[in-house]
N, C-alpha and C positions, 0 to 999 in steps of 0.2 A: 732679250726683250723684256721690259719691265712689265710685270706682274698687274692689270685692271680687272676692273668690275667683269668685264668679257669675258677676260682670260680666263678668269676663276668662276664666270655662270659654266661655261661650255667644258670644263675642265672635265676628263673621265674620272668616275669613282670609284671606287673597290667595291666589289660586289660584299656584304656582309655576310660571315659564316653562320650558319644555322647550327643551334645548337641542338646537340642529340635529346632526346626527352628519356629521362628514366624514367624509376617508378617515387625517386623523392620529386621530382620535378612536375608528372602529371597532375594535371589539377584535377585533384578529387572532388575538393567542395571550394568554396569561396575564395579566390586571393584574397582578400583583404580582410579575413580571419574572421568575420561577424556577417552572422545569419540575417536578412529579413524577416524570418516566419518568428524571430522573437520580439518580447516586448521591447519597449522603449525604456531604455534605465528606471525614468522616472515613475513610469507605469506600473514597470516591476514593482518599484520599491512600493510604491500607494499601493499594488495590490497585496503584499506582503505583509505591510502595517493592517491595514484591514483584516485580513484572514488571521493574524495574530491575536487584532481587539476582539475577532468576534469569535474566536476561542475562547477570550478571555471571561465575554458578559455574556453571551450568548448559549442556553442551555443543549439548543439541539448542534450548534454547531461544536460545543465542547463533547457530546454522546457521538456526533457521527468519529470525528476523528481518536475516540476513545475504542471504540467499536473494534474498527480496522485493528489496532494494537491489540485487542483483546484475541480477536481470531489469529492476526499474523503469528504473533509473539506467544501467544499463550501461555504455558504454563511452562514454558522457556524453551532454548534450542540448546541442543547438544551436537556434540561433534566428535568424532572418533578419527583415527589415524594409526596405521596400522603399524608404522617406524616408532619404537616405543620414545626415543631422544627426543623423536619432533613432538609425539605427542605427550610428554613429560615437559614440554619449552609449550606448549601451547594451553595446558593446562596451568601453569605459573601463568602464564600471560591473562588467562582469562580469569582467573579468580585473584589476580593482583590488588591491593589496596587501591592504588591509583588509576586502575582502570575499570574494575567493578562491573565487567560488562554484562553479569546475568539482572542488574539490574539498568544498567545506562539501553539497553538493546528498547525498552518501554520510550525512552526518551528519544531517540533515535526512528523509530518508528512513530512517530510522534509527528515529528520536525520534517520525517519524509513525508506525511501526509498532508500536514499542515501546509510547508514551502514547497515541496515539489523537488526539492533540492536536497542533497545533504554532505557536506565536504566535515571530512575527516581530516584533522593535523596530526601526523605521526614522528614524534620526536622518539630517540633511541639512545641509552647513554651507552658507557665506552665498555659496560658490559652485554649488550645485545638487547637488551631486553628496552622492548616499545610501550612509550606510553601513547594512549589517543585521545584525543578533547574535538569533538563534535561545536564547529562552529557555526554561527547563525545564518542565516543566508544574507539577511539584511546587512551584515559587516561585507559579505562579498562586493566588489566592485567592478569589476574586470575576471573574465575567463579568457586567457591567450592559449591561443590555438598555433599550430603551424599554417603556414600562408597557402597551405593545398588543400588540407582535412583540418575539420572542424572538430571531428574526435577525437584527435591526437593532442589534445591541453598537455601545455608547456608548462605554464604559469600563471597563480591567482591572484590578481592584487585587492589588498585590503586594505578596506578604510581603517585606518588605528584610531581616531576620533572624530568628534565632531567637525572637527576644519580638515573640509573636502580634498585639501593639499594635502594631507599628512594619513599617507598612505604606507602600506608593507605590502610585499611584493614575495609568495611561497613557491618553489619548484615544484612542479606537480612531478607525481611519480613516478619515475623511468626505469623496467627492467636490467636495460642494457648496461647503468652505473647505480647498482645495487649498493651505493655509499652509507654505512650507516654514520654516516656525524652529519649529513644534511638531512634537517627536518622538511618531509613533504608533507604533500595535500593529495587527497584523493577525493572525486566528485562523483557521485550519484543523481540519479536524476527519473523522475517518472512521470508520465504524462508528456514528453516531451514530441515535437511534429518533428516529422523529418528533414532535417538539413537544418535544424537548434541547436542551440546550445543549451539552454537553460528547461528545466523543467515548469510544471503547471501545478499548484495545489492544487486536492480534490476539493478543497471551499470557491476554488474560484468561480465555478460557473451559481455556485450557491449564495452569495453575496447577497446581491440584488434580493434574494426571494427570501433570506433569511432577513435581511431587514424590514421587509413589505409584512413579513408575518409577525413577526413581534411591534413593529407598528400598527399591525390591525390588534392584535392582543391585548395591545395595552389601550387603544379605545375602546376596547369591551371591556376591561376591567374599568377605566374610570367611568364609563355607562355604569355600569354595575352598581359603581360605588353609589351611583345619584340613586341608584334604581327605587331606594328604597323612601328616597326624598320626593314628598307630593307638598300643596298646598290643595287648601282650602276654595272653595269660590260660595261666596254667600250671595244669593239671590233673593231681593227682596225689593216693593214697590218704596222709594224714598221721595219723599215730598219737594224735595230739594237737593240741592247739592250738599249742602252743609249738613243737612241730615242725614248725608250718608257718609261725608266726612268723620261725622263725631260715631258715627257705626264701626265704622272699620278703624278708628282707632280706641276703640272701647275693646274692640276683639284682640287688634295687637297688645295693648298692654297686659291682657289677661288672656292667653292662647287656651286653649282647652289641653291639657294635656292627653299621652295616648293611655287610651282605656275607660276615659272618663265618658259618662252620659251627658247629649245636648238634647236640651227641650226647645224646641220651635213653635212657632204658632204657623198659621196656614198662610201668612204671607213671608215667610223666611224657609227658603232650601238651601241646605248644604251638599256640595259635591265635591270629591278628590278629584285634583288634577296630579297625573303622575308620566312620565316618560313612560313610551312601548317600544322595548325593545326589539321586537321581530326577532326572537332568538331561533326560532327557524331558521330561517335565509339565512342568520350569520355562520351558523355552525357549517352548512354546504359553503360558505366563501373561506374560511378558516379548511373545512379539511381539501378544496381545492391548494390553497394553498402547501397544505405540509405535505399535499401529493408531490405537487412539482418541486420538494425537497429532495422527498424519498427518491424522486427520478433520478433527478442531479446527483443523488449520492450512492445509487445501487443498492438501495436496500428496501426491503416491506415498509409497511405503514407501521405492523406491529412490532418494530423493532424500535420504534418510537412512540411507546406507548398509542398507540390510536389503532384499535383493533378492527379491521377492516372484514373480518368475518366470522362466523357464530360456530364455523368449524373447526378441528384439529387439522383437519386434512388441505383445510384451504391454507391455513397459517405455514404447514411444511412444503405444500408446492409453491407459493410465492418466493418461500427463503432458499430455492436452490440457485437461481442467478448472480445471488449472493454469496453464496458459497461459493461459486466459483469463480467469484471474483476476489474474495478473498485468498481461494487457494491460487490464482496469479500471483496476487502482492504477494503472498508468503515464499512463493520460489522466487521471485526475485531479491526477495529479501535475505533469504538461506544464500542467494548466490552472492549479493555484497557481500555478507561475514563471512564467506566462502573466498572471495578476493582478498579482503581485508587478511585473515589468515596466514592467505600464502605473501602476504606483501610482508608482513611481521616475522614469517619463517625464512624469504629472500635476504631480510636485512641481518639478521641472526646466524645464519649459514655460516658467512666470512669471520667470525670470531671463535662458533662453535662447532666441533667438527661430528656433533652426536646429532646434529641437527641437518635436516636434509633438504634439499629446494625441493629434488623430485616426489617427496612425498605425498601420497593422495590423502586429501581432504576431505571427507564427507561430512552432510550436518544433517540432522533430522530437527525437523520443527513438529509444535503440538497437531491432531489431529484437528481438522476445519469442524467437524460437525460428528455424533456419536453415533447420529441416525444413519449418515451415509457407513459407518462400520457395518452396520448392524445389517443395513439392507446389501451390500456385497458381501456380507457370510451369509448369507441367506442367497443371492445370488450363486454363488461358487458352489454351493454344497447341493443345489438343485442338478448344476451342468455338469457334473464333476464324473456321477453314474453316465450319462449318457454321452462324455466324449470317451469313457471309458470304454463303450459300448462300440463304439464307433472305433476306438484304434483296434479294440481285439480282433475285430473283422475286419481292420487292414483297407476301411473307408479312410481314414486318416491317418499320417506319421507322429510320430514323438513330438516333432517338431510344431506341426499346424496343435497337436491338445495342448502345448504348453501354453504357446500362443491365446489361445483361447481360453484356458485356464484362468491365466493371467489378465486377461481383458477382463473376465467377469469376476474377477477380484477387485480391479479397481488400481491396477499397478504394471508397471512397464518391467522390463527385464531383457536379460542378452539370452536369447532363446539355446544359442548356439554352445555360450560357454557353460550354459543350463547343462545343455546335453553331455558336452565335454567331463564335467565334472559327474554327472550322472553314470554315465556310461563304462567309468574306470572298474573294471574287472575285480572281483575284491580275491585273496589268496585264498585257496582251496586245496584240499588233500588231494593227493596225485590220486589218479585210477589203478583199481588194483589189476596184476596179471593177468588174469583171468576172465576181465573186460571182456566183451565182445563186441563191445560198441567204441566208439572213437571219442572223447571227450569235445564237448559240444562246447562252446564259448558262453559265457556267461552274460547276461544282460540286466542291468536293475533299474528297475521303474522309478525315474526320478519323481513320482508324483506321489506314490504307496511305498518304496523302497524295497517291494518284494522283488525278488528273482526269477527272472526269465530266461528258459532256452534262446542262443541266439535266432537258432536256426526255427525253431518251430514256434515261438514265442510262449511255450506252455508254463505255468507257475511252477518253478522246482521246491 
């Protein structure tokens, strides 16, 4: 029977196999690789030129994001690693001509406050050794993602010039083909909403108010300027018009100059007409304004010159919100060059065999504030008698005073391997023969380092 339209509606179908879901297959964030909660390209880009010019002219916006570098960065970060190879390859790296980074780390910290962003290109020659060049975000064009997770970036494409066609296209980083003859890209990002891709400058919500302020500024400075510009008004009875015509240009030709004496008669008064400024009112509309700066940007008034109180005491409780928001940016900062690191020791590994993947990294950055030192050893050295008091009478363990030691210092710690390392028995002369007691186990105060009975806890 030949084959119609019937035969083929009514025809039975195969049922479609369902495919099994892994975990590359589950959709984690978006198919289609690009977030809604970010800007629009164009948006981006206009908000990026802006935040860039208004570093560029703009005084408080170039102090705030100077600020941030000043606390994060400070007086520079260091870094230690306990595998002498890796840290012998990580010390070349970091003080390399080409890379410079005790000084590029300012500029970088810079560009993550200013863009929000900050993508590293890591090229590596055929000897291991990585160079890095901190690229603009405004070159960014494209962040490709995998089609499930939006944190898993594959690939950056970049504008190479002016003509929006003529684009480059970088791998982003991949542990699992640790190549080093391919140059990647690595991305950073702060301020960003959940399920983004792109980050937010901290001038962004600043914009607006930083322009509203320096446009009020500078009509008070051109007020200013006139301030000091009055005219004359001369009052006097004139018989006509033309006699007062030939008045007031008898005055103009020959103005009185300032300092000079005028002689009037009783039908001639002179008076200054000049602008009032109401410099009251303006100075509260001006520092309303550099408040809702200071807002936007986590910091006091007086940290922008504008002294907002007549005490020592008010100036340091305003600046601890600040401080700890500084000390934010600064760990996550320590943990980018803390990535960065192990991405530079990953590519290195395969050529160099003194060099190691597994090796740990630490980095220590500058201290946020002198005062908060000052006041946890001043803290610590109060509690320190009195948890002391409290273990020896066996209200508390080793464990909770370290603990709490620790807290009122101002610093975390592994309590456990505290104790571990604490608790190792140190070598001791045998007991003589004639003992009559049993050799007691030894105990050492991880806090003081003196010697303790196990059993009775007494000072030996």
């Amino acid at each position: 029977m030949p084959e119609n339209f019937f035969t083929r509606l009514f025809r039975p179908r195969r049922r479609a196999r369902l495919a099994v879901e892994s975990d590359a297959t589950f959709p984690v964030g978006r198919h289609d690789a690009f977030s809604d909660l970010d800007r629009f390209d164009y948006d981006r880009a206009a908000l990026l030129r802006q935040s860039l010019e208004a570093w560029r002219v703009n005084p408080l916006a170039r102090r705030i994001v100077g600020l941030t570098s000043q606390y994060v960065v400070g007086g520079g970060v260091a870094f230690s690693c306990a595998h002498a190879g890796t840290a012998a390859f990580l010390k070349n790296f970091w003080e390399h001509p080409l890379n410079r980074l005790p000084v590029r780390l300012y500029e970088w910290c810079d560009e993550l406050t200013r863009s929000g962003n900050l993508f590293l290109l890591l090229t590596t020659d055929p000897a291991g050794m990585t160079y890095v060049r901190a690229v603009p975000t405004l070159q960014v064009k494209t962040i490709h993602s995998r089609a499930n997770d939006l944190d898993q970036e594959t690939a950056f494409e970049l504008q190479n010039s002016a003509d929006l066609l003529d684009t480059v296209t970088w791998p982003a980083w991949d542990p699992r083909s640790p190549s080093p003859e391919t140059s990647v890209m690595l991305h950073y990002s702060i301020d960003r909403p959940v399920g983004g891709q792109w980050g937010e400058s901290d001038l962004a919500p600043l914009l607006r108010w930083l322009s509203r302020y320096a446009s009020w500024l500078e009509d008070r400075a051109r007020l200013n300027r006139f301030r000091t510009t009055f005219l004359y008004v001369v009052k006097a009875r004139f018989s006509s018009e033309a006699e007062r015509r030939a008045r007031q240009s008898a005055l103009s030709a020959a103005p009185p100059s300032p300092g000079s004496i005028l002689v009037t008669d009783e039908g001639e008064s002179w008076d200054v007409l000049n602008p009032e400024l109401a410099s009251d009112d303006a100075g509260t509309d001006g520092l309303a304004l550099k408040k809702m700066i200071c807002t936007g940007a986590g910091i006091p008034l007086h940290f922008l010159a504008e002294p907002e109180g007549s005490t020592r005491t008010t100036a340091e409780a305003a600046g601890g919100p600040t401080y700890r928001h500084f000390e934010q940016r600064q760990r996550f900062f320590l943990w980018l060059l803390g990535d960065l690191l192990k991405v530079v020791v990953a590519r290195r590994a395969p050529l160099d065999r003194r060099v190691s993947r597994t090796a740990e990294i630490e980095l220590h950055g500058a201290d946020i504030s002198a005062r908060d030192n000052v006041s946890l050893a001043m803290a610590s050295s109060n509690i320190l008698p009195a948890l002391r008091e409290l273990r020896d009478r066996r209200l508390i363990d080793d464990a909770e005073m370290l603990r709490l030691a620790y807290r009122f210092c101002g610093e975390t710690t592994d309590v456990e391997e505290m104790l571990a390392r604490g608790q190792a028995a140190p070598v001791s002369a045998a007991p003589s023969a004639d003992s009559s007691q049993s050799a007691q186990p030894v105990k050492v105060d991880p806090l003081t380092g003196e010697e303790r009975c196990g059993s009775t806890g007494e000072t030996l």
